[in-house]
ROMI-53790 format. One record per residue (C-alpha): chain; residue in three letters; x, y, z; residue number from 1. Coordinates in nm, 3 decimals. Layout:
<nodes>
<A ALA <X Y Z> NUM>
...
</nodes>
This chain:
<nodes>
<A UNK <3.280 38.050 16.854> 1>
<A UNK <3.480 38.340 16.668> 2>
<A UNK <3.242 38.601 16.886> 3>
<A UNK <3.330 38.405 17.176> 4>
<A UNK <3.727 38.459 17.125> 5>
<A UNK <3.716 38.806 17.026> 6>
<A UNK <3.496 38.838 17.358> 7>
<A UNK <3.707 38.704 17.569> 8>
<A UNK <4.041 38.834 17.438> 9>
<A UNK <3.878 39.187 17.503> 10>
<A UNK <3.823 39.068 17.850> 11>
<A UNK <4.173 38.965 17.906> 12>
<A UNK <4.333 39.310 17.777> 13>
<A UNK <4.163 39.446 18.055> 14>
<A UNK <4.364 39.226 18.297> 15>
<A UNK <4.681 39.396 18.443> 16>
<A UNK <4.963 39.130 18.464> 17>
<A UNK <5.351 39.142 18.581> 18>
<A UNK <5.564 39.069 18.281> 19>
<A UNK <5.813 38.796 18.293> 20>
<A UNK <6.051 38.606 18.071> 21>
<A UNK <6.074 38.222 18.135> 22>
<A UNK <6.451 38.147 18.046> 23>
<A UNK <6.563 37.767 17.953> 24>
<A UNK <6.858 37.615 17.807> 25>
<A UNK <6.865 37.234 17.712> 26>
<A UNK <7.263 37.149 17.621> 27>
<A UNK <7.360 37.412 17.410> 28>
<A UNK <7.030 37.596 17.332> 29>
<A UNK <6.911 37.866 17.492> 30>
<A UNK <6.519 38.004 17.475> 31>
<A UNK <6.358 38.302 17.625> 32>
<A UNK <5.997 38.417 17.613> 33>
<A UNK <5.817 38.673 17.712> 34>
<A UNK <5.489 38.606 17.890> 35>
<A UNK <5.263 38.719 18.162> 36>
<A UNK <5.010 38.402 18.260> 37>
<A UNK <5.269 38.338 18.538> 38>
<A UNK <5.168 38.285 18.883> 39>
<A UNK <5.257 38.186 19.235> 40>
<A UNK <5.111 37.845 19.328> 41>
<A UNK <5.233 37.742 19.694> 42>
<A UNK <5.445 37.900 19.980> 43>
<A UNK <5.552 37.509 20.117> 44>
<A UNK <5.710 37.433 19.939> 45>
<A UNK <5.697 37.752 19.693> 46>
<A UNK <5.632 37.688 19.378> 47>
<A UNK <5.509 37.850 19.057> 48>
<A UNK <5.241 37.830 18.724> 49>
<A UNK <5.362 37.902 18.437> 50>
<A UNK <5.169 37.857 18.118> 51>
<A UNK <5.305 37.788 17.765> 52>
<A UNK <5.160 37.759 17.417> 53>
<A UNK <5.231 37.399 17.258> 54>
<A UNK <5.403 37.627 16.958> 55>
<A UNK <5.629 37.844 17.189> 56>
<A UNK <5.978 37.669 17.118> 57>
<A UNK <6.020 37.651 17.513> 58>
<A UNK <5.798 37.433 17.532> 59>
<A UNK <5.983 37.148 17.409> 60>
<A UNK <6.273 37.257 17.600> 61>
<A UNK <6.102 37.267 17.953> 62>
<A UNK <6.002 36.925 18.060> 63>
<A UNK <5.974 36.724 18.346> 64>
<A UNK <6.288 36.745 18.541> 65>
<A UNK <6.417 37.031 18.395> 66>
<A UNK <6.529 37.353 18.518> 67>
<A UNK <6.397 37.664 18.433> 68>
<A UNK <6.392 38.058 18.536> 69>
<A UNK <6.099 38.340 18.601> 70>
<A UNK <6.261 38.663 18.540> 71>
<A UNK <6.036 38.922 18.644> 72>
<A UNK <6.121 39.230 18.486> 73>
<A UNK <6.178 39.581 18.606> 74>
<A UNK <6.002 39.895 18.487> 75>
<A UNK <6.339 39.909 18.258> 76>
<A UNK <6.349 39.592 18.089> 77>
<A UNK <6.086 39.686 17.877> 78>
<A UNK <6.313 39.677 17.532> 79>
<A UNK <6.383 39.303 17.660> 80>
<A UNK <6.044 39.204 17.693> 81>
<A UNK <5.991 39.342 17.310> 82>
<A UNK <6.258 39.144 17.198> 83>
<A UNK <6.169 38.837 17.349> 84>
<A UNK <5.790 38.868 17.253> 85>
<A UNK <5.901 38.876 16.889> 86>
<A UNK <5.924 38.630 16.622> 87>
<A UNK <6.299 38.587 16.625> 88>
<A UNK <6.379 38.299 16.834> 89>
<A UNK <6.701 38.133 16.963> 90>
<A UNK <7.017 38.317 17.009> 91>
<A UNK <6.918 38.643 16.879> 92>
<A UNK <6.749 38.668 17.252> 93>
<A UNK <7.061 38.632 17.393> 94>
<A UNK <7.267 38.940 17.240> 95>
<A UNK <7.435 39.159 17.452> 96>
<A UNK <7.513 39.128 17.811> 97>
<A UNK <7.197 39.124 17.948> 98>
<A UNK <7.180 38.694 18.081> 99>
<A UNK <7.394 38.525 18.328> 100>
<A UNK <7.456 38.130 18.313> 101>
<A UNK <7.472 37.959 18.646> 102>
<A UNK <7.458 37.551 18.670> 103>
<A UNK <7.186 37.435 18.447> 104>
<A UNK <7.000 37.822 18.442> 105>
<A UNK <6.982 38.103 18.207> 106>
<A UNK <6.849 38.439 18.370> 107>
<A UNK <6.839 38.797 18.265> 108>
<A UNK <7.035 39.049 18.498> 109>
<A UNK <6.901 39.382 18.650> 110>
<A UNK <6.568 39.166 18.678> 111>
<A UNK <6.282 39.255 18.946> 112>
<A UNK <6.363 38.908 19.050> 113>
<A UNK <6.468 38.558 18.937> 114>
<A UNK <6.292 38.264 19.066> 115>
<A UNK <6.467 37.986 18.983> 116>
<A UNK <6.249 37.673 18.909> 117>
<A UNK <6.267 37.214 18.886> 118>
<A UNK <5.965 37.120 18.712> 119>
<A UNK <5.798 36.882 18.889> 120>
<A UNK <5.444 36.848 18.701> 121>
<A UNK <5.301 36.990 18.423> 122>
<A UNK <4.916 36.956 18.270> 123>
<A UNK <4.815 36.968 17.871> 124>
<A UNK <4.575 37.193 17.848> 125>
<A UNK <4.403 37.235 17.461> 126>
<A UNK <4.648 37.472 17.307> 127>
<A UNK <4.889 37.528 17.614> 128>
<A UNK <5.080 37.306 17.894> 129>
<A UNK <5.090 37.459 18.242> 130>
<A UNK <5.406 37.398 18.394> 131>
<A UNK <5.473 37.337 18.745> 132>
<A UNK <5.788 37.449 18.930> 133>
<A UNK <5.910 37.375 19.261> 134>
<A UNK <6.163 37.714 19.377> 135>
<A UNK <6.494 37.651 19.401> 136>
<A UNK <6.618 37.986 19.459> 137>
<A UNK <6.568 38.331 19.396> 138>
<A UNK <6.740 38.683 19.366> 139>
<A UNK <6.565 38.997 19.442> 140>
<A UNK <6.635 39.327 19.312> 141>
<A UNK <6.697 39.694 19.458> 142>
<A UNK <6.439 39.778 19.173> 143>
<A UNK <6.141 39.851 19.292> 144>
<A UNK <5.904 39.851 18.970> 145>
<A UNK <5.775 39.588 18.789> 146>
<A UNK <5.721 39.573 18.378> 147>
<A UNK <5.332 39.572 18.394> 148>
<A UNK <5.153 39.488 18.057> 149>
<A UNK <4.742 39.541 18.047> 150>
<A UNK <4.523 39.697 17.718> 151>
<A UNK <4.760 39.553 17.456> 152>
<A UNK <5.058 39.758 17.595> 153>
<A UNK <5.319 39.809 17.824> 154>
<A UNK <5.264 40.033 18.126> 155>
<A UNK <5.469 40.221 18.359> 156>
</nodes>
């Protein structure tokens, strides 16, 4: 089984992905991660995949109901993305003036995009839960480059 993991995470470094962070905020907490197993599910109505490990502490923040936010990053958001990927969690995500609040939504400025998301399903899945979003909105970008993130590293 151990061959088989090391396998297949070799296989998936050599998978080029967009890099987003899924924003959240449940009363007064606010949680950001980075990830990249994010993906368009529907054009009517649009809606989006996102998948979270059961450890993440999104996960228990994102629920059915509950709003959440894609941020696709730009080419430049790339120090973002690092801290968000690390171990600190919480508010040490949040410093500087990089997020907006709007209604029940956190989302980072200067993003590719933000695709702002309901949950409306989600499936358990071993170690992760997919979550299900139906769009609410979105705001597009100038920026024409995404963050891209393939072979264990960030690409430009």
């Amino acid at each position: 089984m151990e061959d088989l993991k090391k396998s297949y995470i070799n296989a998936m470094r050599g998978v080029v992905s967009t890099v987003s962070i899924i924003s959240a905020k449940d009363d007064d907490e606010r949680h950001a991660m980075t990830a990249t197993s994010v993906t368009s599910l529907s054009l009517d109505p649009p809606a989006m995949l996102v998948c979270v490990n059961k450890d993440a502490s999104i996960h228990n923040i994102i629920n059915y109901g509950s709003s959440f936010c894609i941020n696709i990053l730009s080419s430049r958001q790339k120090e973002l993305a690092e801290v968000c990927s690390k171990s600190e969690e919480g508010e040490a995500r949040f410093e500087g003036q990089l997020w907006k609040e709007n209604d029940n939504f956190i989302y980072a400025k200067q993003s590719l995009s933000n695709i702002f998301c309901e949950c409306s399903n989600l499936v358990e899945h071993s170690s992760h839960t997919i979550f299900i979003g139906n769009v609410t909105s979105v705001i597009n970008s100038d920026e024409d480059c995404p963050l891209i993130y393939g072979s264990g590293k960030y690409l430009n």
